[in-house]
C-alpha positions in Angstrom: 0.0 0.0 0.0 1.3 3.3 -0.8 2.5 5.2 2.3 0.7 9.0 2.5 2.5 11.9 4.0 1.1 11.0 7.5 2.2 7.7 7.3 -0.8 6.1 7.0 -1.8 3.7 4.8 -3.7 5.3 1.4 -7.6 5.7 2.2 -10.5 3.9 0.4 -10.5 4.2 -2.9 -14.3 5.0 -2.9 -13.1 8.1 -0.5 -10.8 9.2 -2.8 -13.3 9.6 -5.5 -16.0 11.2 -3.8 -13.4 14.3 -2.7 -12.6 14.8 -6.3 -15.8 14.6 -7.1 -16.7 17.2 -4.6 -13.6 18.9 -5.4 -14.5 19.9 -9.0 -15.3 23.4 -9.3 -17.1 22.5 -12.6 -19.4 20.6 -10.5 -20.8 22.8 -8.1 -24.2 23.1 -9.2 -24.7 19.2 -8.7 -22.3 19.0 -5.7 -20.1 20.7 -3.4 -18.8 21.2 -0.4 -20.9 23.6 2.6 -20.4 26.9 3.0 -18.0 25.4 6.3 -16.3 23.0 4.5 -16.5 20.6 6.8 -20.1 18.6 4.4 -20.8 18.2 1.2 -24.1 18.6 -0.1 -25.7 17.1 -3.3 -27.8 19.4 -5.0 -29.2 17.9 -8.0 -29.4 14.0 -7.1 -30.6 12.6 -10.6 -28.2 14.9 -12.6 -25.3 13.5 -9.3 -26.5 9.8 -10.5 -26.5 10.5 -14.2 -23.7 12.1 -14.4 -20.9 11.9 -11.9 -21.5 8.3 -10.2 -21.4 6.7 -13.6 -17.7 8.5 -14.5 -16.5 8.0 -11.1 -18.1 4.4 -10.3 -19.0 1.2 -12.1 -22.9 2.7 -11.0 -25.1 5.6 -11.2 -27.8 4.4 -8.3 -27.9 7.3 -5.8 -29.4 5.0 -2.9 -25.9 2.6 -3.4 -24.1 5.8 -3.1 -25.4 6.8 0.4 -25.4 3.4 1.4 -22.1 3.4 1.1 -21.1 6.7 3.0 -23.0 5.0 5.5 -20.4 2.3 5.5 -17.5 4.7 6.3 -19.8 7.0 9.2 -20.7 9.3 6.7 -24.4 11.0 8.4 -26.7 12.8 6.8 -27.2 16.0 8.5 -30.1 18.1 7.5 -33.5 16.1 6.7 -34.0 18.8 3.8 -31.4 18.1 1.3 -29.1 15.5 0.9 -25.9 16.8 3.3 -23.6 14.2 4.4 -20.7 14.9 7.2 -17.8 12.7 8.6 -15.5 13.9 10.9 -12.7 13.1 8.6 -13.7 14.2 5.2 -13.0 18.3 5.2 -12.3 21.1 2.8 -8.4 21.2 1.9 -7.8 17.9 4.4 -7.4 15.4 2.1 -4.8 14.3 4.0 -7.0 13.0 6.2 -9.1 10.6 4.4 -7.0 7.5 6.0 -8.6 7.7 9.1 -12.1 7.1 7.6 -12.3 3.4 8.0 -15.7 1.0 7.3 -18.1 0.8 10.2 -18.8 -2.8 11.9 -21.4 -4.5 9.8 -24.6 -4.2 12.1 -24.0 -0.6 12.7 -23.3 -0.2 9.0 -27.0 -2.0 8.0 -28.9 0.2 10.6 -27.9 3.2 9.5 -28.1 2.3 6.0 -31.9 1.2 6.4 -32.7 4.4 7.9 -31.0 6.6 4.8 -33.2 4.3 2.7 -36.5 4.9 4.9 -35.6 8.1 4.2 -35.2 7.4 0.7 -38.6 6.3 0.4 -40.3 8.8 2.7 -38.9 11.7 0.5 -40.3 9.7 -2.5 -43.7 8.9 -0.9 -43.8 12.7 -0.5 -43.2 13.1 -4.3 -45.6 10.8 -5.0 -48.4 12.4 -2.4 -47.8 16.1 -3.8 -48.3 14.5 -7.4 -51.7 13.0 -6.2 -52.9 16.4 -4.6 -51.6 18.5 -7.9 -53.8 15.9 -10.1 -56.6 16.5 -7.6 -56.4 19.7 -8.0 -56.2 19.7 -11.5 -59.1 17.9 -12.2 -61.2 19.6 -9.4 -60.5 22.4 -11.6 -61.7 21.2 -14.5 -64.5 19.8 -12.9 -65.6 23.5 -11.6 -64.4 25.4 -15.2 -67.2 22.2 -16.7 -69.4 22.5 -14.0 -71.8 19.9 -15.1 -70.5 17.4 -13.3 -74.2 15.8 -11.5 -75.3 15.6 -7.6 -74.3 11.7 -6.3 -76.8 9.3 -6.6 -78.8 10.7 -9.9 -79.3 8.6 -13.0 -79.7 10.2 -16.0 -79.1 10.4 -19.7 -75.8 12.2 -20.7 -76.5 14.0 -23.9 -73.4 15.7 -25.0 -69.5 14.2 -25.3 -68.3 17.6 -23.2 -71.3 16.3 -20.8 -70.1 13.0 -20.9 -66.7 13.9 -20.4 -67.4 16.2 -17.1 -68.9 13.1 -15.6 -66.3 11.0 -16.1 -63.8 13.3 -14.8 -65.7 14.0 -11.6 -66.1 10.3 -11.0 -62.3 9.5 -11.3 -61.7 12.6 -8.7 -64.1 10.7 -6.2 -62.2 7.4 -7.2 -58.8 9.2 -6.7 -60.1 10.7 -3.4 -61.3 7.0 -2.4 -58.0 5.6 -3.3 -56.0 8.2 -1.4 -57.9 8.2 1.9 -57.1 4.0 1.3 -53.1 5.0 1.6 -53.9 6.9 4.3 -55.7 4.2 6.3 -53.0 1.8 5.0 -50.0 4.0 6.6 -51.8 3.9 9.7 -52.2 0.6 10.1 -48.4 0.1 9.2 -46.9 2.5 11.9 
């Protein structure tokens, strides 16, 4: 192993690429470091996958990528945006990457299931403000229409705009049925 300055043994490989890829002044609207230097934060986390895992790793999964950090104490320190921090990994300390060694395996799968709860809570909120937007949108339509009937009547549609309000407000009260169903099911999983 080559012998750094310190006189340590040289760090992780995967250490050595993530500081250059944080390094890269060219990357900064993707990733850099904090405004203290002492995390790196990645801004734009498909672009990050896209771009920069798959030229630095043999991957471009994002979730791998944390997983990972996890595996040499990396923590991710502000629930809004993908900031990660270790002790050893600084502005203008490379040097210091050798002391950055792989947690103990249980500690290492702990920590890396809750990044990945994470993971999925962030995309469950995606996926919520989606359903609430299409809600919306058809709510909209629905009320721009306005001929959308009172529940429970049975008549003859006449028209294909007529037709078409119906259908619309019957998928909103389908989507609304659906989504109070997730709710219920979240529930029942805590």
């Amino acid at each position: 192993m080559m012998e750094w300055s310190n006189g340590s043994s040289s760090p992780a490989p995967f250490l050595t690429k993530t500081y250059e890829m944080i390094e890269g002044p060219v990357t900064d609207s993707v990733v850099s470091w904090s405004h203290t230097g002492r995390s790196f934060v990645v801004w734009n986390p498909p672009e990050f996958a896209k771009d920069l895992l798959s030229t630095y790793f043999k991957h471009n999964n994002f979730s791998s990528f944390v997983r990972q950090l996890n595996t040499y104490g990396f923590r991710k320190i502000d629930p809004d945006q993908w900031e990660f921090a270790n002790e050893e990994f600084i502005r203008d300390q490379k040097h210091l990457l050798p002391r950055i060694h792989q947690l103990q395996r249980h500690k290492q799968e702990s920590q890396g299931f809750e990044i990945e709860v994470h993971f999925l809570g962030e995309r469950l909120k995606n996926i919520e403000n989606r359903q609430r937007n299409t809600i919306t949108f058809l709510a909209q339509i629905l009320q721009k229409h306005s001929t959308a009937p009172a529940i429970g009547q049975q008549h003859q549609f006449g028209s294909k705009k007529r037709r078409l309000a119906v259908s619309a407000y019957f998928c909103i009260v389908e989507v609304c049925r659906l989504l109070m169903l997730k709710d219920v099911a979240i529930i029942l999983l805590k």
